[in-house]
N, C-alpha and C positions, 0 to 999 in steps of 0.2 A: 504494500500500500504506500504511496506515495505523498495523498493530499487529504484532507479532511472529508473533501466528497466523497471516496472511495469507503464505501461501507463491508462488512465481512456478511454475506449470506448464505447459513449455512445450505450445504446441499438438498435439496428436494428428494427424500428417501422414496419416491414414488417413481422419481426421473431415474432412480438406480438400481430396478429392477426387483427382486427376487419375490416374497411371496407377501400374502395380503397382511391388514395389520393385527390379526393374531397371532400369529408366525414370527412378526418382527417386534413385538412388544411383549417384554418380560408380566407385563402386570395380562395379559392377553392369554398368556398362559395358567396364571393363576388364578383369572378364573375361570379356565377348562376343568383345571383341576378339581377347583372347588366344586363344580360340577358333576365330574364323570369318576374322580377317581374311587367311589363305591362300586362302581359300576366295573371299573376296570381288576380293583381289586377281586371281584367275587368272578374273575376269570380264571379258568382251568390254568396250574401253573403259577399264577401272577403272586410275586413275594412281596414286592414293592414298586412306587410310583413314585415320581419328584421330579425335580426340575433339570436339565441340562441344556448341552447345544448342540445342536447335531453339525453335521462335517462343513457343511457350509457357514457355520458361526450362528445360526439362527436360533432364538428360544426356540429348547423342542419339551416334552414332555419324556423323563426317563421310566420307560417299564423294565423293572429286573425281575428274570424266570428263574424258575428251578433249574430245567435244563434245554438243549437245544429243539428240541421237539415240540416243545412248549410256545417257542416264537412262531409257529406257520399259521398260528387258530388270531394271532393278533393280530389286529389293523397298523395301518401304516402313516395315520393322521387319524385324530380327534377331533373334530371341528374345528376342521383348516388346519390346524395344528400340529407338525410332524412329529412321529413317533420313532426315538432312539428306545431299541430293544439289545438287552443286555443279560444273556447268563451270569446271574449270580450264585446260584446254588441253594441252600435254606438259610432264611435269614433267623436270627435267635437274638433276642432283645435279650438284654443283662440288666 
């Protein structure tokens, strides 16, 4: 920037592609969550549910299974929302 006219604005997240604004906002995800994850829970397999990012940096929703057979019966988005699916094994609260 050079002169006082010149103003900073930031980029237009819609001019920069990827997916709608559930997808790209953290609080968009929470409340899917708050939403689906009874739902998701009382899924064959399912151990747990949370937040992460999936490969492309976007909020996604994390599902952790028991084991690898467990992931083919799950969806791959939740209301808009992509789905990171993760063998965990049995989870055990202390």
């Amino acid at each position: 920037m050079t002169g006082s006219d010149d103003a900073f604005l930031p980029p237009d997240p819609a001019a920069l592609g990827g997916a709608g604004p559930a997808a790209q906002d953290d609080s968009g995800v929470a409340a899917v969550l708050a939403r689906q994850t009874d739902a998701l829970m009382a899924r064959s397999g399912v151990v747990m549910v949370g937040e992460t990012r999936d490969a492309q940096g976007r909020p996604a929703i994390l599902v952790g299974v028991r084991t690898s057979r467990d992931i083919a019966r799950l969806p791959r988005d939740v209301d808009g929302v992509p789905v990171v699916l993760q063998v965990v094994g049995d989870v055990v609260a202390l």
